[in-house]
Steps between C-alpha positions, in 0.01 A plus 500: 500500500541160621132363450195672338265493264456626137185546257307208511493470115294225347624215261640560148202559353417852683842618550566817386740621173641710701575463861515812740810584577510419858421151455847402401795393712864552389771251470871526377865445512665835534532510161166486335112451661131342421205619572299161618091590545314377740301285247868341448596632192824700450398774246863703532862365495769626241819282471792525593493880691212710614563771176453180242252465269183305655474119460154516727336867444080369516476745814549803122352266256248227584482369164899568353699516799549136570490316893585205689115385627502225784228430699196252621290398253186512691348807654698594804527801789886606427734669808838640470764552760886516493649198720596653832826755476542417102411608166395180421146490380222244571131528345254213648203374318230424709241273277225242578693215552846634598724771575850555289753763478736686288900536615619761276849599534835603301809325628779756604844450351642851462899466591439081475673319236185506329452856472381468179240244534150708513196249624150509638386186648097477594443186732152378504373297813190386596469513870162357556272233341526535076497757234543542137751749388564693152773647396563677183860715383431708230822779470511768295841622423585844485250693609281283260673595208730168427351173384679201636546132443398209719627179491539191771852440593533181792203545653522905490370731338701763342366833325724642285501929374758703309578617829448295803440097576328342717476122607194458732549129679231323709435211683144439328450404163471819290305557161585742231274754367599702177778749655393365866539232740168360753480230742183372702567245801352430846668451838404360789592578881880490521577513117639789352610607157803729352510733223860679456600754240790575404719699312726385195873612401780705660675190584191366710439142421131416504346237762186363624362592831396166658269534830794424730672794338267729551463409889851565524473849271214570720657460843823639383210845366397527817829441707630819267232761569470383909885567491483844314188569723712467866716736464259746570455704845151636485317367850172720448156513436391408121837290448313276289433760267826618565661228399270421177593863368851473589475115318312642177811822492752200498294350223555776270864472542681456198795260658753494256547895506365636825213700351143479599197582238173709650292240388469182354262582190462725232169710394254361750289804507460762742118584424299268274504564142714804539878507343712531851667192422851460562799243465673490861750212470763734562757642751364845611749698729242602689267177548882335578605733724195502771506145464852453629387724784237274562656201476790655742266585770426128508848387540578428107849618402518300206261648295662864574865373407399336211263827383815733573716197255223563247543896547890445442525229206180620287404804584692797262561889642541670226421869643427598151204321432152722436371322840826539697763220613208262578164342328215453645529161399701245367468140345519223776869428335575904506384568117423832469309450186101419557281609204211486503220282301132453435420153457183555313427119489430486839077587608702623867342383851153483449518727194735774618713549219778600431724229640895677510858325524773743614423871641522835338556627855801351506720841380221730738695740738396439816731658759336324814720196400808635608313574901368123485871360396714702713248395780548146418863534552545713774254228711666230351843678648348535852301175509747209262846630437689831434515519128795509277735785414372454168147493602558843658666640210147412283329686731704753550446549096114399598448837677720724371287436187154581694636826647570650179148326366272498758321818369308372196184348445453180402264214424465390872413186736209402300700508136183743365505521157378882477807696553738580693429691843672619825391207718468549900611149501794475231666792731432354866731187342727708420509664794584167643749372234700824640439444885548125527821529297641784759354263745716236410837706420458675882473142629795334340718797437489455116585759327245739332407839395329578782397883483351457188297207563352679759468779331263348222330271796427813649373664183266234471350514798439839475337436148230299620465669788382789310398350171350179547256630800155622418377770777179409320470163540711508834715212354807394281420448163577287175691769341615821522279813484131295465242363734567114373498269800720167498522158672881546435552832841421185664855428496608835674526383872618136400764637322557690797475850319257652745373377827197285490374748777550824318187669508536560068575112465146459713326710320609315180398221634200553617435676135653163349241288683218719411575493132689229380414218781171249423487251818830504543592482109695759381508648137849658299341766443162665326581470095227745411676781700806390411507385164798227448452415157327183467121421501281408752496452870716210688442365856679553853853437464552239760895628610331813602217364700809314689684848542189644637508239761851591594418906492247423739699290733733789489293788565426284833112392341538140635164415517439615166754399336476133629147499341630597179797247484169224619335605190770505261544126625162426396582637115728244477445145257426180666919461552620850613537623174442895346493609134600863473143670562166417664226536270119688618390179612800310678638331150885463484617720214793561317837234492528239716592481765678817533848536655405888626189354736633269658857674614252760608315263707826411667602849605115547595507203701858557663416902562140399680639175675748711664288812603195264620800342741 
């Protein structure tokens, strides 16, 4: 959003340790991101790449996780907003005797002859009358867990771990502090300050960041993201929030290989004090997938190509892995190796330890993959460019694979950690994986093994048919055989498995609404009827709220469903931004911001544009 206003926090004395979550904006440089709050402190940012270890990591630790604090040093109102069409972000002080603002931003030079150069310049203007500012850089290396050295080089200052250096140069005077560096200085109308970090080695030779500099970084920032921005074709209603999701999805774009992380943070909670904390900095298949379908129904074919180059070069199909040719996920540079650790030394937002690098999930079966994938490729055939020969042989391998696995349970959509089951869901993709591959060998004329693909597509269908419908409920069901209702059989008519008209889909979703929906919010799933392993309760998954929107709009509920897309605008932060859940009282929970809510926003938004006319 293009103008609005954030918390109205008070001056440094009341500010809070920790932040909600919605009261950050995101920066970054398709490479890594920051978390800037709107009390102008950037309590997230790991150098060089998303999956490093934090340099900035307050937002898990208030006391141990280090930050980058800037702001007036009087009492002041604060607002956030991105400038117009950019993910450039500018927080305003609004004090007594002046008003000043914030330009955060992170130069982009992926594919420039300075594609290793990683920087994050903050310009500090004071638009009106006078005001004191602060500023104080305290990193933490390594997740806390390095020490550093700090010494003054020229006029910079540089920080120095076992495994990263920084040089932090500024255009005030700056003060050292034990392992950190401080600065106090007032401006006046017209007079603006810069503070530019910067990342040492690979060949990169360090430099200053004069104020002329950073106009020119700054305009050059902005002239990047209104170019990217352009290209895309979407006239409709809510194309400002269109556009910030479909900004924030190219945020989490991981440049130099084509993959694109879920989120931008690890282990922010999804319910207070309870341990559903997770590390998301990595390349799901699934997350990837529906966000090159979002991105393509916008008009961006870059994305797609350069996810199907990430499929190709880094992704391994070795058919005789224990979850099949594919992962779930992989690292943002195709590792395939992500263990997972506790760092105990971390309290966790607000107390909710533990605080996890890597994923456990990462070697789950989960068999909808293959649906979400294939999907991905067979609109990125129809909508981009026919794909490659050798494209079609992996997924010709792709689903010959699922028909001889599709009947097996497995850990599901929602990577449960109680067991494997027969999911509703995990065979619907399937399902698909099957049909949208004959879809796209009928089409083209490629060759395939056509009656048995549709053989096991039709098996499927049948399967669910009988098996994942409860006569007593009057709806399809989690899994197979039980009474378990799921946000998931949301998917059923957008996946274009049954007709949103069918009188079952109907009565699903009229069962959906009466169980799972809360003002428009929509839960997974009930975790005391359907135990998944972990304690506690978490809050409405935000994707699903979005694909509740789009069932609606389907089943030819217009009125309702606009209401319920209204409300799930009013969920999100100050800038157009969603965690992964909405907690009982409207609090963003969960990572942030979350790659899954806003491509579902998009295909919400594109789906109810269209049927509204």
């Amino acid at each position: 959003m293009t103008a609005a206003g954030s918390a109205h926090r008070p001056g440094p004395a009341g500010a809070s340790r920790y932040p909600p979550i919605a009261d950050h904006g995101l920066i970054g440089d398709l490479r890594s991101v920051a978390l800037v709050d709107t009390g102008g402190t950037i309590g997230w940012y790991c150098c060089p790449r998303f999956d490093a270890p934090s340099v900035f990591a307050s937002i898990l630790d208030a006391d141990r996780g280090g930050s980058f604090e800037l702001a007036a040093d009087v009492p002041a109102r604060t607002k956030q907003f991105y400038f117009p069409d950019t993910n450039v972000l500018i927080t305003r002080f609004f004090a007594a005797d002046g008003v000043g603002e914030i330009q955060d931003f992170m130069p982009v030079v992926a594919g420039s002859a300075e594609d290793g150069r990683h920087r994050l310049i903050r310009r500090v203007m004071c638009v009106r009358g006078s005001l004191p500012f602060r500023a104080r850089v305290a990193p933490r290396f390594d997740y806390g867990r390095q020490s550093h050295d700090l010494s003054m080089r020229g006029g910079r200052a540089v920080f120095e771990s076992p495994s990263l250096s920084l040089s932090l140069s500024a255009s005030t005077p700056i003060e050292t502090d034990g392992p950190d560096v401080w600065s106090e200085f007032k401006l006046t109308e017209g007079e603006c300050a810069v503070f530019a970090l910067d990342k040492l080695g690979d060949g990169v030779e360090p430099r200053s960041c004069p104020i002329a500099e950073a106009e020119e970084e700054f305009a050059a920032t902005v002239a990047y993201w209104r170019r990217w921005l352009s290209a895309s074709r979407y006239r409709g209603r809510w194309r400002e929030m269109v556009h910030r999701s479909a900004l924030t999805l190219k945020l989490l774009t991981y440049a130099p290989t084509g993959g694109i992380v879920a989120a931008a943070t690890t282990s922010l909670p999804e319910q207070l004090g309870g341990e559903r904390n997770w590390d998301y900095r990595y390349v799901w298949i699934r997350d990837s997938a529906f966000c090159v379908y979002a991105l393509l129904r916008l008009g961006f074919s870059e994305e797609a190509a350069a996810f199907m180059n990430f499929l190709s070069e880094h992704v391994s199909r070795d058919c005789g892995g224990p979850s099949g040719p594919l992962q779930i996920m992989y690292g943002i540079d195709g590792r395939t190796e992500l263990p997972e650790v506790e760092l105990s030394h971390f309290e966790g937002y607000q107390g909710s330890a533990p605080v996890r690098t890597g994923n456990s999930a990462v070697h789950q079966l989960q068999l909808d993959i293959y649906g979400a994938l294939i999907d991905s490729v067979y609109l990125y055939d129809k909508m981009c460019q026919p794909i490659s020969s050798d494209h079609w042989e992996e997924i010709h391998t792709l689903v010959d694979w699922v028909c001889d696995n599709w009947d097996q349970p497995d850990e599901g959509v929602w990577e449960t950690r109680g067991g494997r089951k027969d999911f509703v869901y995990s065979r619907l993709m399937c399902w698909v994986a099957i049909e949208r591959a004959m879809r796209m060998a009928g089409h083209r004329g490629l060759p395939a093994d056509t009656p048995r693909w549709q053989r096991a597509r039709d098996a499927i269908y049948r399967q669910i048919m009988r098996r994942g419908w409860s006569p007593r409920l009057r709806a399809f069901v989690q899994h197979f055989d039980d009474d378990v209702l799921d946000a998931s059989i949301l998917m059923m008519p957008l996946a274009k498995f049954v007709s949103p008209t069918d009188p079952k889909w109907l009565s699903t979703l009229d069962a959906l609404g009466r169980t799972l929906v809360s003002d428009s919010l929509v839960y997974r799933y009930d975790p005391l009827s359907s135990p998944d392993g972990l304690r506690g309760q978490d809050g409405t998954f935000s994707i699903c709220s979005f694909w509740y929107v789009e069932a609606l709009t389907r089943a030819g509920r217009l009125d309702e469903a606009r209401l319920a897309f209204e409300k799930m605008l009013t969920y999100a932060n100050h800038l157009g931004l969603y965690a992964e859940e909405i907690g009982q009282t409207g609090e963003q929970l969960g990572n942030f911001p979350q790659a899954f809510t806003h491509l579902a926003l998009i295909s919400a938004a594109f789906n109810l544009d269209r049927a509204l006319g």
